[in-house]
MOPAC internal coordinates of N, CA, C and O (Angstrom, degrees):
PM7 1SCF
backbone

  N    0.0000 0     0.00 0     0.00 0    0    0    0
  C    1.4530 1     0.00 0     0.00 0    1    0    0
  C    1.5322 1   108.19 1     0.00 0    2    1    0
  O    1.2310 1   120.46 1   -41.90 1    3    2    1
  N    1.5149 1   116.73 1   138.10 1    3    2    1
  C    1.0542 1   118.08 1  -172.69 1    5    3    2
  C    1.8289 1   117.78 1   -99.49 1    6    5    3
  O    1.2310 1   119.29 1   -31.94 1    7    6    5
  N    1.1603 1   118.96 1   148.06 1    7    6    5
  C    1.2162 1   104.99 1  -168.55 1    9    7    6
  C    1.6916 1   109.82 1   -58.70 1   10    9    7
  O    1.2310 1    94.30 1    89.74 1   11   10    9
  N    0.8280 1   162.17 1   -90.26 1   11   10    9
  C    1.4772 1   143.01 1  -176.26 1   13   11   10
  C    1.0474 1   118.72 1     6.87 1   14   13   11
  O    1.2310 1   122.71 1   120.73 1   15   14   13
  N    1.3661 1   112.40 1   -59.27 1   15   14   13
  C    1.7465 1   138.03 1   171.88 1   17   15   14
  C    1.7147 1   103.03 1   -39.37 1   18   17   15
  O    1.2310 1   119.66 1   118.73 1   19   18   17
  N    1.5449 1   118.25 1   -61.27 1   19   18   17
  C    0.7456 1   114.17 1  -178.06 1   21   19   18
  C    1.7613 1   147.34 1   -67.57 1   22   21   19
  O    1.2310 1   132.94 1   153.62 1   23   22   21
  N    1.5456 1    92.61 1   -26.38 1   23   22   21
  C    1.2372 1   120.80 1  -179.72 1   25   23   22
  C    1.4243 1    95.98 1   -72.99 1   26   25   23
  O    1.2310 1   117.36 1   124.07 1   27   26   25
  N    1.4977 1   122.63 1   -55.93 1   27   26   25
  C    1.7227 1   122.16 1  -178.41 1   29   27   26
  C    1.2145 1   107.34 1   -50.74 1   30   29   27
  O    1.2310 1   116.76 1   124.61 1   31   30   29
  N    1.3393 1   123.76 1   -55.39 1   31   30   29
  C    1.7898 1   115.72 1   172.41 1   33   31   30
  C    1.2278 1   113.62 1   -43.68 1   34   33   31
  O    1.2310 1   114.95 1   121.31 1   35   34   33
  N    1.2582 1   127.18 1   -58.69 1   35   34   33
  C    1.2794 1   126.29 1  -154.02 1   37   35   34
  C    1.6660 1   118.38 1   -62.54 1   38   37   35
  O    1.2310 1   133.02 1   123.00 1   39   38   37
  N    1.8607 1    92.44 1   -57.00 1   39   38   37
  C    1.7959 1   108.12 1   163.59 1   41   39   38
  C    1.5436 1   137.81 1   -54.68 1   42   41   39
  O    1.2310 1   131.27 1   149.91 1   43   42   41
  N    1.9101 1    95.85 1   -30.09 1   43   42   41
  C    1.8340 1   101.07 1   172.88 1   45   43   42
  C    1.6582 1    91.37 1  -112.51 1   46   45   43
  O    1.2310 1   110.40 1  -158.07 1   47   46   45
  N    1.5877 1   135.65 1    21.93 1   47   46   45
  C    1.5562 1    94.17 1   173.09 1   49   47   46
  C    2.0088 1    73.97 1  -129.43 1   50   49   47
  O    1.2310 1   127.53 1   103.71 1   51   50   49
  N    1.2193 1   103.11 1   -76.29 1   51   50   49
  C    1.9769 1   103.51 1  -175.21 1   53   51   50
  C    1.2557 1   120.25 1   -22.18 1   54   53   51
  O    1.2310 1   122.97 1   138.69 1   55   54   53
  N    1.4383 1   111.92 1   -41.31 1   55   54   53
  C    1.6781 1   110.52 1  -167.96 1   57   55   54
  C    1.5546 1    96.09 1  -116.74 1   58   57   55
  O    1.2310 1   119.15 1  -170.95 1   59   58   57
  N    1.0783 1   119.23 1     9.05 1   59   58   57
  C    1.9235 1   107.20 1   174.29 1   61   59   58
  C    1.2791 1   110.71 1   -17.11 1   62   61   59
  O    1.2310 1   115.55 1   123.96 1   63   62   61
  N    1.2445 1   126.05 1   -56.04 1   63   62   61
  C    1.3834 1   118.62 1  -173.48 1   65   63   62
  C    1.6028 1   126.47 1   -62.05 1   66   65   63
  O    1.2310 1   137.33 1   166.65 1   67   66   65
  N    1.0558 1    84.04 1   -13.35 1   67   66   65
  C    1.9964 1    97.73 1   162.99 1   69   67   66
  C    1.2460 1   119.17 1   -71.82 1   70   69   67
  O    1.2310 1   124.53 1   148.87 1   71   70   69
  N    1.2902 1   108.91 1   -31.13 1   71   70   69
  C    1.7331 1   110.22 1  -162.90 1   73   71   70
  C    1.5217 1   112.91 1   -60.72 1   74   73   71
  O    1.2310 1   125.79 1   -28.92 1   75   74   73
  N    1.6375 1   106.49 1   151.08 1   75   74   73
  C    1.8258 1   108.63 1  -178.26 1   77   75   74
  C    1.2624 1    94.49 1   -73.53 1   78   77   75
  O    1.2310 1   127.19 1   -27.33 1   79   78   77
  N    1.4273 1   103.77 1   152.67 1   79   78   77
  C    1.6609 1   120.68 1   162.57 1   81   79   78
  C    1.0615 1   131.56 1   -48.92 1   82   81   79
  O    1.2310 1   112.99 1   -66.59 1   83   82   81
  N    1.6089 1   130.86 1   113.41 1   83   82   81
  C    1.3213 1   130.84 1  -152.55 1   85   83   82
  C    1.5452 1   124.19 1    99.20 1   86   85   83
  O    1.2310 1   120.97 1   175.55 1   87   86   85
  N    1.3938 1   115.75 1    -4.45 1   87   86   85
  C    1.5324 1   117.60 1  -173.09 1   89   87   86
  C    1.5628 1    93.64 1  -108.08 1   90   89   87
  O    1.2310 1   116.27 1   -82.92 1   91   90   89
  N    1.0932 1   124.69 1    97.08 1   91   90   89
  C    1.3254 1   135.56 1   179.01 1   93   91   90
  C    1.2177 1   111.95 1  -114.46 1   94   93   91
  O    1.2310 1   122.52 1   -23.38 1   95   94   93
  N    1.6398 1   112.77 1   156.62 1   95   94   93
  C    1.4214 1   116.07 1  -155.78 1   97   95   94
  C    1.9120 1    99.94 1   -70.86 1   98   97   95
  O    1.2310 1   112.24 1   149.46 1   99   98   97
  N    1.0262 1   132.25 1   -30.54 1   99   98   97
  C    1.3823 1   148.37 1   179.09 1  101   99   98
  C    1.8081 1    87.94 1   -29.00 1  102  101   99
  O    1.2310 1   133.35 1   107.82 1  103  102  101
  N    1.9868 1    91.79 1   -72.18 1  103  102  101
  C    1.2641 1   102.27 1  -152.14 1  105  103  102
  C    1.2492 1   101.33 1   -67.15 1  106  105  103
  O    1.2310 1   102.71 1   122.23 1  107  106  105
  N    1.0798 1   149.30 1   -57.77 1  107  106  105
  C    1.4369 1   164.66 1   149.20 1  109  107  106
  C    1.5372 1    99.26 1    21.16 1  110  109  107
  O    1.2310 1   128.41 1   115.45 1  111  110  109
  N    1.9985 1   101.40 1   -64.55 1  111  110  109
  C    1.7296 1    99.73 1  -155.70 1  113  111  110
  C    1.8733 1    88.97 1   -81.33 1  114  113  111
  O    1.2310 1   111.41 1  -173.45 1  115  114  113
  N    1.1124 1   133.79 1     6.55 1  115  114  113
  C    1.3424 1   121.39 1  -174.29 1  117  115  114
  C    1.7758 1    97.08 1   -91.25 1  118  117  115
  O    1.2310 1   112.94 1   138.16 1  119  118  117
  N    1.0369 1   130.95 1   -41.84 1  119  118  117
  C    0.9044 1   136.58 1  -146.91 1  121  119  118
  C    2.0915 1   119.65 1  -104.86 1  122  121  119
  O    1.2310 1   133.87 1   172.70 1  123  122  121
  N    1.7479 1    90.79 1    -7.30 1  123  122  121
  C    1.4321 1    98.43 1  -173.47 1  125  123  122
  C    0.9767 1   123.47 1   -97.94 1  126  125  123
  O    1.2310 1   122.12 1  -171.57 1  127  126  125
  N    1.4258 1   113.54 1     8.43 1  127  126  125
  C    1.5129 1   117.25 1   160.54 1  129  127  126
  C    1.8605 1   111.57 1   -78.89 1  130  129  127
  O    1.2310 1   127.04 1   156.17 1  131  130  129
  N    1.3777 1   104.07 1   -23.83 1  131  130  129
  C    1.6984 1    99.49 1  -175.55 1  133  131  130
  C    1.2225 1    98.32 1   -82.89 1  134  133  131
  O    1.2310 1   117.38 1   150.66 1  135  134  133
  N    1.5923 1   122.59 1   -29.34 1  135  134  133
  C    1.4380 1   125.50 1  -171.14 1  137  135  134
  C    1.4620 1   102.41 1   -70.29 1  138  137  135
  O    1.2310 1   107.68 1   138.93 1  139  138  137
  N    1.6915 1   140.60 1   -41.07 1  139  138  137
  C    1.5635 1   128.14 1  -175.81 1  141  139  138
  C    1.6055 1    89.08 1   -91.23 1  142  141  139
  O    1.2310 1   109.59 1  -163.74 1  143  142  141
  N    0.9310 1   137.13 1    16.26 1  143  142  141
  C    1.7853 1   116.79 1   160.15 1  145  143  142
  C    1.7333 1   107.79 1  -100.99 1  146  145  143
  O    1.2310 1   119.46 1  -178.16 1  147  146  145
  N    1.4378 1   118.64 1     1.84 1  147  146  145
  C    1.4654 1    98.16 1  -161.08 1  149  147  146
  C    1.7538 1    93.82 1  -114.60 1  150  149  147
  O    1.2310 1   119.15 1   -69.36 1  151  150  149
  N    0.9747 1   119.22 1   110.64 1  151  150  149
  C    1.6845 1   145.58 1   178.89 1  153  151  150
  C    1.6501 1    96.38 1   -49.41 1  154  153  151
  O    1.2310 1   115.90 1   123.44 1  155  154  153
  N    1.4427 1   125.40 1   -56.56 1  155  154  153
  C    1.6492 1   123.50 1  -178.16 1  157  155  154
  C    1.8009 1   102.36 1   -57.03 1  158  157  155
  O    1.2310 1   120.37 1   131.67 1  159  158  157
  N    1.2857 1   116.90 1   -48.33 1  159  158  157
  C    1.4123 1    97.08 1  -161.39 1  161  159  158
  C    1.3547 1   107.20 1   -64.63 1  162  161  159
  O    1.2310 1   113.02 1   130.73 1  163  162  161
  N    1.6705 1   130.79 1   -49.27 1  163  162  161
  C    1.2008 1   156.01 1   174.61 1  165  163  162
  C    1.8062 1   105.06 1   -21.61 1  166  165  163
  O    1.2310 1   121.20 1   123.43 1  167  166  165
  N    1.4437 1   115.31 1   -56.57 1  167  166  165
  C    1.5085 1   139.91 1  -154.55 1  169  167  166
  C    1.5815 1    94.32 1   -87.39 1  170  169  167
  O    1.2310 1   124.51 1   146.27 1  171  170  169
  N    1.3039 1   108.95 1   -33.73 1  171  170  169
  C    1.8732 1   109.46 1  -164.07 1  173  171  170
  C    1.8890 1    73.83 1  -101.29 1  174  173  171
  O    1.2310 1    93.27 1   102.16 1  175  174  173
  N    1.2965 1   163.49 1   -77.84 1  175  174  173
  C    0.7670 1   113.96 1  -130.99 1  177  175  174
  C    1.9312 1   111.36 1   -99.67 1  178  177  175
  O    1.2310 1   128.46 1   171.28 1  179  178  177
  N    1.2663 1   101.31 1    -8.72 1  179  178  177
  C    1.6365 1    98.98 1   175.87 1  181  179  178
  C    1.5975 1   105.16 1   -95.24 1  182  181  179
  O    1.2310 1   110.93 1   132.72 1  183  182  181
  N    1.5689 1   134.66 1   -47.28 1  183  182  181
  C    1.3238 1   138.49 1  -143.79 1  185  183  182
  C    1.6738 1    81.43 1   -83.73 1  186  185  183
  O    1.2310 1   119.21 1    94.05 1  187  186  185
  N    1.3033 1   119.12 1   -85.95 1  187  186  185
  C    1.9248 1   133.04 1   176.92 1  189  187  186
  C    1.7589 1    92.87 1    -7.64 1  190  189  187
  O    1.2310 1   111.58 1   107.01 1  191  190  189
  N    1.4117 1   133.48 1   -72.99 1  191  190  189
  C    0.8950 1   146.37 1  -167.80 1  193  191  190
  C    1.8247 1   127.45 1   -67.40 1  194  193  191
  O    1.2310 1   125.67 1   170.11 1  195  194  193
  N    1.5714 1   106.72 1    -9.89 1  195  194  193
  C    1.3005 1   113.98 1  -162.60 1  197  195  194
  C    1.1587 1   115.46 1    40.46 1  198  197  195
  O    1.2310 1   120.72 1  -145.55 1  199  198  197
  N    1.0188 1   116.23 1    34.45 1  199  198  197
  C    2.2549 1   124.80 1   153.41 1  201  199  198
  C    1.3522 1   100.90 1   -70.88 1  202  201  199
  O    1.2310 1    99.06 1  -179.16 1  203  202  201
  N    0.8058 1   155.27 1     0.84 1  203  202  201
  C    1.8630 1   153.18 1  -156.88 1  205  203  202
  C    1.7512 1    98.82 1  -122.70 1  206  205  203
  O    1.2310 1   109.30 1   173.41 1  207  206  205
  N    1.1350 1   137.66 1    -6.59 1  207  206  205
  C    0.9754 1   167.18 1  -129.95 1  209  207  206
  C    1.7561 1   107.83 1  -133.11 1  210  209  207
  O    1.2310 1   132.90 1   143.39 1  211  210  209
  N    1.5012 1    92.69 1   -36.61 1  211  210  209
  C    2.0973 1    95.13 1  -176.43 1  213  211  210
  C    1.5285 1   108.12 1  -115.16 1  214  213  211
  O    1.2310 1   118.27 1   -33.86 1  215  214  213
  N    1.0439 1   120.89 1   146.14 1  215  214  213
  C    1.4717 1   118.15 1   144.50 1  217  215  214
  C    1.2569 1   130.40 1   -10.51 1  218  217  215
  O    1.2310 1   122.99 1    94.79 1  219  218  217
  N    1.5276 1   111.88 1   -85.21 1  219  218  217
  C    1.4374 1   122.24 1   167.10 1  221  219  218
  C    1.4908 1   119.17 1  -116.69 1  222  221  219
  O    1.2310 1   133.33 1    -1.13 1  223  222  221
  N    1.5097 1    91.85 1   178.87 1  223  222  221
  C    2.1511 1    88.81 1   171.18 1  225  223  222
  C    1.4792 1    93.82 1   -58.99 1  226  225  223
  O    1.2310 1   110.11 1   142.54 1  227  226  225
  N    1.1282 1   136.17 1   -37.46 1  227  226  225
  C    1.6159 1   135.83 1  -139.03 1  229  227  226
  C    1.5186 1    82.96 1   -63.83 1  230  229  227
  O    1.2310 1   120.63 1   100.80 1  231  230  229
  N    1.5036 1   116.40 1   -79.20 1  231  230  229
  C    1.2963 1   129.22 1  -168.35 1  233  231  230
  C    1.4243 1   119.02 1   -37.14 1  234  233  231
  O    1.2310 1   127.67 1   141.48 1  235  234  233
  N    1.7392 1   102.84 1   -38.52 1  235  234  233
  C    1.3282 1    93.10 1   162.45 1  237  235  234
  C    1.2480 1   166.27 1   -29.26 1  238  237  235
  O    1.2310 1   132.74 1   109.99 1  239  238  237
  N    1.7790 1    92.99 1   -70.01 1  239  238  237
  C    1.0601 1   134.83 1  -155.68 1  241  239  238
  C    2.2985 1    84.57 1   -92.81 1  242  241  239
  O    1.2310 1   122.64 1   169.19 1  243  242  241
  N    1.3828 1   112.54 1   -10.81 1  243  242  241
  C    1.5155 1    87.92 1   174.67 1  245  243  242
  C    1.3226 1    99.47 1  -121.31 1  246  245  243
  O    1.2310 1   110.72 1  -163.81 1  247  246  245
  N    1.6167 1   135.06 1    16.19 1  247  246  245
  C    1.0692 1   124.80 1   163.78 1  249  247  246
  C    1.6285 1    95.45 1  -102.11 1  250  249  247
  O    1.2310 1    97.15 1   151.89 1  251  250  249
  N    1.1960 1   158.19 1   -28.11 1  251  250  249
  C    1.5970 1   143.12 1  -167.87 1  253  251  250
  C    1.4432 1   108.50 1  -111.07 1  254  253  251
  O    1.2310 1   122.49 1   -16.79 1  255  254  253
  N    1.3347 1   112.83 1   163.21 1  255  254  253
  C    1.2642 1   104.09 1  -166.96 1  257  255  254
  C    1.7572 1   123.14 1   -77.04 1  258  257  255
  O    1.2310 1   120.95 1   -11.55 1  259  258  257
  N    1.0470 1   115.79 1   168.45 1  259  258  257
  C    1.8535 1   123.08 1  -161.02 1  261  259  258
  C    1.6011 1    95.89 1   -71.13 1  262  261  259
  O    1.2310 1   119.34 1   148.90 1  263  262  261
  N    1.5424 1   118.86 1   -31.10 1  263  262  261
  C    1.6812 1    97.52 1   160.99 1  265  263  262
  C    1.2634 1   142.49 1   -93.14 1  266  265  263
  O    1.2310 1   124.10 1  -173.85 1  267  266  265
  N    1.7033 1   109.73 1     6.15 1  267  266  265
  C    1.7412 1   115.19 1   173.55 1  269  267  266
  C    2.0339 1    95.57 1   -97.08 1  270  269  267
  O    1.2310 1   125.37 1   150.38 1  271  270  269
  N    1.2445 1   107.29 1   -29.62 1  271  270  269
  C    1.3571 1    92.05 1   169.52 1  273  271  270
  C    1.5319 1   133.37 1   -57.64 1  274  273  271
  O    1.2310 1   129.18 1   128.55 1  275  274  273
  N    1.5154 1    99.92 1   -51.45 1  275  274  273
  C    1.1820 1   105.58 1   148.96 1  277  275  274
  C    1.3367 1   145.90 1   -34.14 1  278  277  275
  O    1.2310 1   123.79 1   116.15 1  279  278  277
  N    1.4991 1   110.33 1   -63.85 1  279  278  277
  C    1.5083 1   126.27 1   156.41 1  281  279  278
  C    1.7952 1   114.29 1   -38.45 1  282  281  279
  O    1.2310 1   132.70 1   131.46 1  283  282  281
  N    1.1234 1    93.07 1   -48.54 1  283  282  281
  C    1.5090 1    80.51 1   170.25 1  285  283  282
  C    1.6334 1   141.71 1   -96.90 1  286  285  283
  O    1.2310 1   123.82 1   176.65 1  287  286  285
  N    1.4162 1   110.27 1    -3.35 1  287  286  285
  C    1.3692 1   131.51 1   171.49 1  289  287  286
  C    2.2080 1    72.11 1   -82.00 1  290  289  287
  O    1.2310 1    98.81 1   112.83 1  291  290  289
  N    1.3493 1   155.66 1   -67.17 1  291  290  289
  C    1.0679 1   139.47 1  -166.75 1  293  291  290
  C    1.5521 1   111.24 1   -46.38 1  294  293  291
  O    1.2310 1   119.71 1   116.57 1  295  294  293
  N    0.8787 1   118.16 1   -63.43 1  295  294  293
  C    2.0426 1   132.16 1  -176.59 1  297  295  294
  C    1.3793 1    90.72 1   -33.06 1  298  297  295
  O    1.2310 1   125.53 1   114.32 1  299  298  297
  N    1.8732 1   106.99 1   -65.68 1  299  298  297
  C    1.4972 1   116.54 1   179.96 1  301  299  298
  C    1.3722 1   103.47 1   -30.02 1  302  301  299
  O    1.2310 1   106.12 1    67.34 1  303  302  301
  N    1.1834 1   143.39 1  -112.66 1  303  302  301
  C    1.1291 1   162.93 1  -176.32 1  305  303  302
  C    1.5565 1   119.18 1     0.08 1  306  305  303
  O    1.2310 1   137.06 1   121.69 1  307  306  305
  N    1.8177 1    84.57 1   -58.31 1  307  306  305
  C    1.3865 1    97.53 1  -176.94 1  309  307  306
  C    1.3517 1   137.28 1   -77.46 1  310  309  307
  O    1.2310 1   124.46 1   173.81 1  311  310  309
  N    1.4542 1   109.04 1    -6.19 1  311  310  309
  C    1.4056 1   126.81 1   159.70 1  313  311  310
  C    1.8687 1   121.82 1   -82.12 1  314  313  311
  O    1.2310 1   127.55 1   159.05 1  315  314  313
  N    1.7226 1   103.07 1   -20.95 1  315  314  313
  C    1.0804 1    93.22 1   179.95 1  317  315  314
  C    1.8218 1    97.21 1   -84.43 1  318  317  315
  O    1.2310 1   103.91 1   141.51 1  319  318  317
  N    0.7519 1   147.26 1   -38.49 1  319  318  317
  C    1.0049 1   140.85 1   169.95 1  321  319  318
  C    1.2332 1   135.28 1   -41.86 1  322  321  319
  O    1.2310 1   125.75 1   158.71 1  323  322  321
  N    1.5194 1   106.56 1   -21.29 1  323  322  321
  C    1.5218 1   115.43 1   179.09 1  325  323  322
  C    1.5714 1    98.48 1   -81.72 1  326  325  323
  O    1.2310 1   126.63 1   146.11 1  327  326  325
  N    1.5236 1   104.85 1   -33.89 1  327  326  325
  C    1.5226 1   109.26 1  -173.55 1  329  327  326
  C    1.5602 1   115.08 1   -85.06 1  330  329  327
  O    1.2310 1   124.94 1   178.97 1  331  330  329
  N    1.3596 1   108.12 1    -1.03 1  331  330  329
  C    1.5187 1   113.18 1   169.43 1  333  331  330
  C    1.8061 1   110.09 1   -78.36 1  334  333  331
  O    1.2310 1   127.29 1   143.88 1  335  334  333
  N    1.6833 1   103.58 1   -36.12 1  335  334  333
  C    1.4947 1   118.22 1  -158.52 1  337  335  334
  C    1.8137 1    76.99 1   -86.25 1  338  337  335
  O    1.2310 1   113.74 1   125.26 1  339  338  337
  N    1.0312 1   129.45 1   -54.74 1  339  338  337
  C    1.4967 1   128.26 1  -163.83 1  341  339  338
  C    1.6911 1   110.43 1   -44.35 1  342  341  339
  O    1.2310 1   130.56 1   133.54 1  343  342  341
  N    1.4150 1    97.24 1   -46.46 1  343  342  341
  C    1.6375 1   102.03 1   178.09 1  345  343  342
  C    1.6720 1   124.51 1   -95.13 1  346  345  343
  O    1.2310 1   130.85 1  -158.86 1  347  346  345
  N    1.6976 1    96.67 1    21.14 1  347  346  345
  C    1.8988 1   107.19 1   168.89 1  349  347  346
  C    1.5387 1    82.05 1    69.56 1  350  349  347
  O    1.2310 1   111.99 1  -147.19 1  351  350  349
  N    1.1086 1   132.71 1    32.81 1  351  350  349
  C    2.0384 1   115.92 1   153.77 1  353  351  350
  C    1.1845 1   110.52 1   -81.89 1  354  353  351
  O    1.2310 1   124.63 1   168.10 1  355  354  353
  N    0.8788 1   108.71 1   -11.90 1  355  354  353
  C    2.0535 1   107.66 1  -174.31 1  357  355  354
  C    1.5061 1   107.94 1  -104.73 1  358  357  355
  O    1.2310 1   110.05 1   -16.84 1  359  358  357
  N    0.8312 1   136.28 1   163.16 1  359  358  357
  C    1.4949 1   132.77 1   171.85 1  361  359  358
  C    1.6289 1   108.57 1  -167.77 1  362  361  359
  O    1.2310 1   106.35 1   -15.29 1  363  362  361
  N    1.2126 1   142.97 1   164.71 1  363  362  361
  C    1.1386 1   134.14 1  -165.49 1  365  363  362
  C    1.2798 1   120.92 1   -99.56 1  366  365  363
  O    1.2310 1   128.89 1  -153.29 1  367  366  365
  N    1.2467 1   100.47 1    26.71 1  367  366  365
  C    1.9002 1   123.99 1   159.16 1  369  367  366
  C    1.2361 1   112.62 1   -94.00 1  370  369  367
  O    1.2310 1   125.02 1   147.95 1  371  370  369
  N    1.6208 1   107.96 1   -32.05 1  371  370  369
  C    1.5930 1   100.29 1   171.63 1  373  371  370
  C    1.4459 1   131.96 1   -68.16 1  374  373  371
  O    1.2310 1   133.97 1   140.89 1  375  374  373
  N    1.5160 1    90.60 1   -39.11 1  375  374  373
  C    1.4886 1   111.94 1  -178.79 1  377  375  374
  C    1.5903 1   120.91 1  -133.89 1  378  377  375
  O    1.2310 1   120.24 1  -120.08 1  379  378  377
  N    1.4557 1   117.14 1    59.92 1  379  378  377
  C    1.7507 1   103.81 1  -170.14 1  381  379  378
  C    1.6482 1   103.42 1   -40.90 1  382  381  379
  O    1.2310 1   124.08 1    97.38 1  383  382  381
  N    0.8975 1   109.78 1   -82.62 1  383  382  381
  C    1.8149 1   111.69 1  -177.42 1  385  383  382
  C    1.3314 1   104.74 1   -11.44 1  386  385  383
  O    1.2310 1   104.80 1   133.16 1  387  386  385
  N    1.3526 1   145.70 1   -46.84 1  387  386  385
  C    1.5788 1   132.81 1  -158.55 1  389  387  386
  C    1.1481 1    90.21 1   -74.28 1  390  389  387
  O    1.2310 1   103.55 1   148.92 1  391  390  389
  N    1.6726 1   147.87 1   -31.08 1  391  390  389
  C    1.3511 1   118.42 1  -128.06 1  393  391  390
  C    2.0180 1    72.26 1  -136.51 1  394  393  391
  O    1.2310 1   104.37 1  -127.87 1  395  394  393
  N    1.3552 1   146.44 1    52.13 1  395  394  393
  C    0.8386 1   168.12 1   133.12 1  397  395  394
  C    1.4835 1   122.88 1   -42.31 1  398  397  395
  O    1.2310 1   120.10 1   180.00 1  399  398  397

């Protein structure tokens, strides 16, 4: 398993309960083939973060501190979301509040 691989497991299956409202596993498998082809998200959320740097998230997340892990399980997230809204997955039934 390759680290990408791993980081996506960890952020949409370990911490599910983290995920923003509206990022459902549905949308997830539609969308994760554009997500391991795109080199910017990859670099901003492992390289920006020195996650590229460990083995796994595991190792990560107990060698750096509890707010760059964070920060970057956030980037994570927050890019898929742009790429949920990018491909009309979001709509303001999912989320009135986002589109506020």
């Amino acid at each position: 398993m390759n680290l990408k691989e791993k980081y996506w497991d960890y952020f949409t299956d370990k911490t599910k309960f983290k995920r923003p409202f509206g990022c459902t596993d549905k949308r997830l498998v539609k969308i994760k083939s554009e997500i391991f082809a795109d080199t910017f998200f990859w670099s901003d959320v492992l390289a920006r973060h020195g996650a590229d740097n460990y083995r796994n998230p595991e190792d990560f997340k107990m060698q750096t501190s509890p707010e760059n892990f964070e920060h970057c399980r956030g980037n994570f997230f927050g890019m898929i979301m742009q790429t949920m809204i990018r491909n009309n997955m979001l709509t303001s039934q999912t989320n009135p509040k986002m589109y506020r």
